[in-house]
N, C-alpha and C positions, 0 to 999 in steps of 0.2 A: 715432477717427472711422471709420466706416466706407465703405469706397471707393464710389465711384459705379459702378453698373452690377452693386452684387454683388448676392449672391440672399439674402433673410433667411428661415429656417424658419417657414412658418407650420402650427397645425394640417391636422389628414390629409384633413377636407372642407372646404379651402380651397387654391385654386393658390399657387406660391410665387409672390412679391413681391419688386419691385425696391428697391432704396434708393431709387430717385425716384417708384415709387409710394404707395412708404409718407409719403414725404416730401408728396406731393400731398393723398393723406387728412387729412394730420396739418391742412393749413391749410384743408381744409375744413371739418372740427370746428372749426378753428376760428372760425368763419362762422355757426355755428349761434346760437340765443337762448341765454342765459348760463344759464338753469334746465335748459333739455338737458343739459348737459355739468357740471352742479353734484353733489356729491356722491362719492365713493368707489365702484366696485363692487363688490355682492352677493359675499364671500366663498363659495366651493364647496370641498370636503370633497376632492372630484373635479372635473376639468374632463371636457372633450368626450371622446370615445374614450380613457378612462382616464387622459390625462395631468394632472399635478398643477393645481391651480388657483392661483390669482394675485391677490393683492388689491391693485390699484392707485388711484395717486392722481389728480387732476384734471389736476395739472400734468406727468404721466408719462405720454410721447409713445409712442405707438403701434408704435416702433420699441424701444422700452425694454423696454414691456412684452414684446412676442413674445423678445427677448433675452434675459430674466431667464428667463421659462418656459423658452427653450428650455437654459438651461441646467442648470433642475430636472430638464430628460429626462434631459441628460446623466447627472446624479445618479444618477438612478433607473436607466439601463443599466449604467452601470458597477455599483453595487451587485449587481444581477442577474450580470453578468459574473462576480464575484467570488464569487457564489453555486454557477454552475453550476463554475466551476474547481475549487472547494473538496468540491462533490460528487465530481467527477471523481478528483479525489484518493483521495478517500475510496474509491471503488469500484476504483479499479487498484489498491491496495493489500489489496481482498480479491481480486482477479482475483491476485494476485501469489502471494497463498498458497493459492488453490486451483487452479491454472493444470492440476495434473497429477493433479487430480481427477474421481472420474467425474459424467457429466454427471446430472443429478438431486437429487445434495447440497445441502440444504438447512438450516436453522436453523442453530447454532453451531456450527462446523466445529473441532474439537480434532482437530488434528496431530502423530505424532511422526515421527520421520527418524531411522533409527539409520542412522548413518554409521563403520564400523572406520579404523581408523587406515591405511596405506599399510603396505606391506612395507617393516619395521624388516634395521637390518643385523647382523648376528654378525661381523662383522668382527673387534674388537676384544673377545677373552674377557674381559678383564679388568674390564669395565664391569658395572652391577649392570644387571637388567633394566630398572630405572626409567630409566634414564639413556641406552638406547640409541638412537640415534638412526635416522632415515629411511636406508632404501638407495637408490641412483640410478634403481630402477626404483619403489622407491615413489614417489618424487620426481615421476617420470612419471606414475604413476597420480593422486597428487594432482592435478596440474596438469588432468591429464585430468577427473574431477568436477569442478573448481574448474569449467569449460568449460559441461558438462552443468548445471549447479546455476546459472550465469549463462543460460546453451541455458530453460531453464524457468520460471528465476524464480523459486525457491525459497526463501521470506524466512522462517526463521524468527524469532518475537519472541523466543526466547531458545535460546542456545547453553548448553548444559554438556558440559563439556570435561575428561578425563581429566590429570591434571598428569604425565604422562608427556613423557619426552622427546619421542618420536612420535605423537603425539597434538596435542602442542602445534604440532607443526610442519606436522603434517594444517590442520590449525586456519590454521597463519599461511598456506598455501598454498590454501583455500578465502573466507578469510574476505573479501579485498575483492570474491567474487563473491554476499555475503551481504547488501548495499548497506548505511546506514545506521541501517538501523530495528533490527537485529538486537543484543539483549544479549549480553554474553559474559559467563562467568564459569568457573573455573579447579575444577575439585571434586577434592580429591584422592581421595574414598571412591568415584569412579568406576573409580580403581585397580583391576583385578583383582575388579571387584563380580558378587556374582551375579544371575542375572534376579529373584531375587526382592528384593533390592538398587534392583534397579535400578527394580524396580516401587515399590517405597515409594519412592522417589525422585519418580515421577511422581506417585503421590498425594498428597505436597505441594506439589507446584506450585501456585500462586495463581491464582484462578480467573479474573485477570484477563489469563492468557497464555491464548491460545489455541492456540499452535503451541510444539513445541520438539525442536529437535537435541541429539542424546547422540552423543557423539565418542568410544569408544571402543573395548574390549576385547571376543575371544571368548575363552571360548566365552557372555561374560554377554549381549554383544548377541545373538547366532544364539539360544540361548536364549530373551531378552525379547519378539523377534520371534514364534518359533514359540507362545509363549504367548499373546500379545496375538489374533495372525492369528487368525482363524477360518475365513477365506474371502480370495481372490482369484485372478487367472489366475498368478502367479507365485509362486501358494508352496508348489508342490511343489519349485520351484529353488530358492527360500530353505532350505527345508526340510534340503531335500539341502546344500548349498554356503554357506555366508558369507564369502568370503575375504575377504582385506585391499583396504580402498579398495570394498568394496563398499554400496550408500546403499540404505535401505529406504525409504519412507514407507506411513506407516499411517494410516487416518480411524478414531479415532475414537468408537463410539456413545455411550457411556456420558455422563448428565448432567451431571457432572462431574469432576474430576479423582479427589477424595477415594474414588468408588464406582466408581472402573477398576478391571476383573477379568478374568481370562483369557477370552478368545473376545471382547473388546468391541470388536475393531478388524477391519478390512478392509485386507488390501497391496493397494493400491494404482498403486506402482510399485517396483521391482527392477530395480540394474543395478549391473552390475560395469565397472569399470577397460577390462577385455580387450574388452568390447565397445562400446566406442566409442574416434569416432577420435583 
């Protein structure tokens, strides 16, 4: 029951109404000759100013009805709510992967990110190369991209990742700034691969990734970069320098993976470990 004195929703070119006005209309309908108020009303497709329409019955009080519609609005907002959420989704997660793109980029945006591993340790001669592990300043330098790479929002849909010991550890030490959307997967032919390795690499990728991170080794990443690049303001420093812990991302042209060829991409952005904080 609803309390005296509250307010019921009525249409937008009508004033709201009291529970004791509605309640006053009701019994002056009922008052009228019994062939007025006989019959069902005319079903509509649409009501008034777009809101849904309502097919009531004789015996279904004027308070009932406006109740039932108003909670078709309901309906219909909340759908719409869930509409625009779902949009919004949708758009901050291409806002996520092109965040540190230049402005003008358009159509289907193919990303790659070559990211080297951190400064491995010689500590221990005894170990093979595969097996050595981060030094305490690689460690730092990781930590430091893992920062940057959250700093920008840099989502790639898939990770490939050198099965090196450091590499792997690059990896565990970026990876929850990668957020959830991001595949990973372990390759060991990224081992020691060269750029041209590493380019048929990308040409199979499925053309349903659009972005992906290579975690590994130089000189095949500095290499992969200086082939791909054609053009950007930092790749005369690429060019020069790759060190360790250093992240590239590239855009790009080519229509799809399988017809990527030297010169098809643009650096984008460059930056090493030492410069930042």
């Amino acid at each position: 029951m609803v309390p005296r004195g509250s307010v019921i929703w009525r249409p937008p070119h009508f004033a709201y109404l009291t529970v004791d006005a509605v309640r006053l209309i009701e019994s002056m309908c009922a008052r009228l000759p019994s062939q007025w108020r006989s019959g069902p009303e005319r079903p509509h497709a649409r009501g008034a100013h777009g809101f849904p329409a309502t097919t009531s019955s004789p015996s279904e009080g004027v308070s009932a009805r406006y109740l039932r519609r108003d909670l078709d609005c309901r309906e219909m907002n909340r759908r719409s709510v869930e509409r625009c959420r779902s949009r919004r989704a949708e758009l901050g997660q291409r806002r996520c992967l092109t965040s540190i793109l230049p402005i003008g980029t358009v159509g289907r945006v193919r990303t790659v990110i070559l990211l080297r591993h951190g400064k491995s340790s010689w500590s221990d001669p005894t170990l093979a190369d595969l097996d050595r592990p981060l030094a305490l300043r690689g460690e730092r330098a990781s930590r430091r991209i893992a920062k940057y790479i959250r700093r920008k929002k840099i989502r790639p849909a898939l990770v490939l990742c050198s099965t090196s010991l450091r590499t792997r550890q690059t990896l565990e030490a970026i990876e929850p700034s990668l957020g959830k959307g991001s595949s990973v997967e372990l390759e060991p032919r990224l081992y020691a691969a060269t750029e041209g390795e590493l380019l048929e690499r990308l040409r199979a990728l499925p053309e349903s990734v659009n972005s992906v991170m290579l975690i590994g080794h130089n000189p095949g990443l500095r290499e992969l970069a200086r082939v791909l690049a054609s053009r950007g303001a930092d790749l005369a420093r690429l060019e020069e320098k790759f060190p360790t812990g250093a992240l590239a991302t590239l855009v790009v042209d080519s229509e799809n993976w399988v017809a990527l060829k030297p010169g098809d991409a643009e650096l984008v952005d460059y930056v090493v470990p030492r410069e930042l904080d």
